[in-house]
N, C-alpha and C positions, 0 to 999 in steps of 0.2 A: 090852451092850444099851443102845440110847437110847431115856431114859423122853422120851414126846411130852406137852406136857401138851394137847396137842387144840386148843379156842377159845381159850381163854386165852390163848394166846399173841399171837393176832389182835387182842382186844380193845383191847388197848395202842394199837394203831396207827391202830382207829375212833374217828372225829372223833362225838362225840356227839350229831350232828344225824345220822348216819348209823346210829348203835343204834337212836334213834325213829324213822325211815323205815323198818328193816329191822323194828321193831314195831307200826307203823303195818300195813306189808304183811300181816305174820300176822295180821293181826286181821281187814284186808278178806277172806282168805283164808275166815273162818269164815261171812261171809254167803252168807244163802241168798235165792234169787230166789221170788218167789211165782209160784204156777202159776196159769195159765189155765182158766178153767173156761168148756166151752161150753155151750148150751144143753141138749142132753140131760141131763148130769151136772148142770146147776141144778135141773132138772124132778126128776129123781129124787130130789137131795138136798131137795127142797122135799117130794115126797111122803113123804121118808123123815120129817124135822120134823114134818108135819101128823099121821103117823099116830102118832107117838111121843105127841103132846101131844093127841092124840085118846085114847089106851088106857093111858098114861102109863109106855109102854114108857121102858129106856131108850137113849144113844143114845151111840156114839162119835163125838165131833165133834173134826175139825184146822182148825188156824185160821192167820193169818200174822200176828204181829205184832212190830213193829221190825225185825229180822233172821233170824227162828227161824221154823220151824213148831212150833206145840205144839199134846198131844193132851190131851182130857179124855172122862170117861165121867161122864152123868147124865142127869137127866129134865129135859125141857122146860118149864118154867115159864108162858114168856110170848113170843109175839112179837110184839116195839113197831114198829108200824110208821110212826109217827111217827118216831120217832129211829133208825131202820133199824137195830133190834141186837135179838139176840136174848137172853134171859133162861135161865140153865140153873142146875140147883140140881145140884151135882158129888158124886157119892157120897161124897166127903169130906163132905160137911153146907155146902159154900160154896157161896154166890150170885155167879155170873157176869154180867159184860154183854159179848157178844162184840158186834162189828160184822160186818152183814151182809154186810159187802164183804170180809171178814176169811175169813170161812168157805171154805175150801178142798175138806173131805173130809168127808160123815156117812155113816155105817155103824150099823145096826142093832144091838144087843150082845143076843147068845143067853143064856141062862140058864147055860151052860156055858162062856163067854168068848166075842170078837169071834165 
């Protein structure tokens, strides 16, 4: 039986400008594109904000920033509209400042989860 040792044996033979492009590529590989949001879905996520920081419900908000989507759950604070960001205090007890042009998704959070 021939033991294979797999990559290994490959790597000898890559020129080391060609290991970082081949790590270069994985890494482009993990971005994610920010999505589009039309009118409808600004309206609603804007009534969803107003009522949360009306009743001080709270709120699950996705946002886009650098490469990633990420999600947070808490209550609305403030929104600056000077500096187009909005302010959220996140059930963990942190104070956020998202941007408003960041804000992708808000959904309502039930007493019972999403």
């Amino acid at each position: 039986m021939i033991r294979d040792r797999g990559n290994i044996k490959w790597t000898s033979m890559m020129l080391p400008e060609h290991v970082k492009l081949l790590r270069d590529w994985a890494k482009e590989d993990e971005f994610e594109t920010k999505e589009e949001i039309d009118e409808q879905q600004l309206e609603q996520m804007n009534e969803v904000i107003c009522d949360a920081m009306t009743y001080g419900a709270s709120i699950c908000l996705t946002y886009f920033e650098g490469t990633k989507h990420y999600t947070i759950t808490g209550t609305v604070h403030y929104v600056d509209e000077i500096e187009q960001k909005l302010r959220i205090m996140t059930s963990e007890g942190i104070r956020k400042h998202i941007p408003i042009q960041a804000i992708t998704d808000v959904k309502e959070v039930d007493k019972e989860g999403f």
